[in-house]
N, C-alpha and C positions, 0 to 999 in steps of 0.2 A: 907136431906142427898144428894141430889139428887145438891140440889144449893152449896153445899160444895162444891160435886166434882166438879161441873161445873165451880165454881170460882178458884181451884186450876188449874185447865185445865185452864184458861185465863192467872192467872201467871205466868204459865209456858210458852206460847206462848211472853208474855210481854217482860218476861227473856228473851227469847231466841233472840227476834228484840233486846232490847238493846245490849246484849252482840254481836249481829254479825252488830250494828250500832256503837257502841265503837271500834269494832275489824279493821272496814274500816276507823278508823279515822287516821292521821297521828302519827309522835310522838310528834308533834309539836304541833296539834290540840287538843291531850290529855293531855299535857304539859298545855295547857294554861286553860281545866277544871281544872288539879291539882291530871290527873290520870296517872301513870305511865303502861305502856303496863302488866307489870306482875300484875296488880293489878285489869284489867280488872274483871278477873271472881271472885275474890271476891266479889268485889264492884257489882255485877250484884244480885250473887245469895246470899248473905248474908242475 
């Protein structure tokens, strides 16, 4: 129970760096992964 929560508490930390290392990317830099800006936080938290 205990490593449950503990792993969901790491995902969310995980999430939370890519989505705010995606958000500092250009559009051009996102452009070239194949992400468009609106699409960031899907593709993060999905």
């Amino acid at each position: 129970m205990v490593r449950n929560f503990w792993n969901k508490i790491v995902k969310s930390q995980e999430q939370r760096a890519a989505y705010y290392m995606l958000q500092n990317l250009s559009d051009r830099q996102l452009s070239d992964i194949g992400v468009t800006r609106s699409e960031i936080k899907y593709r993060v938290y999905k």
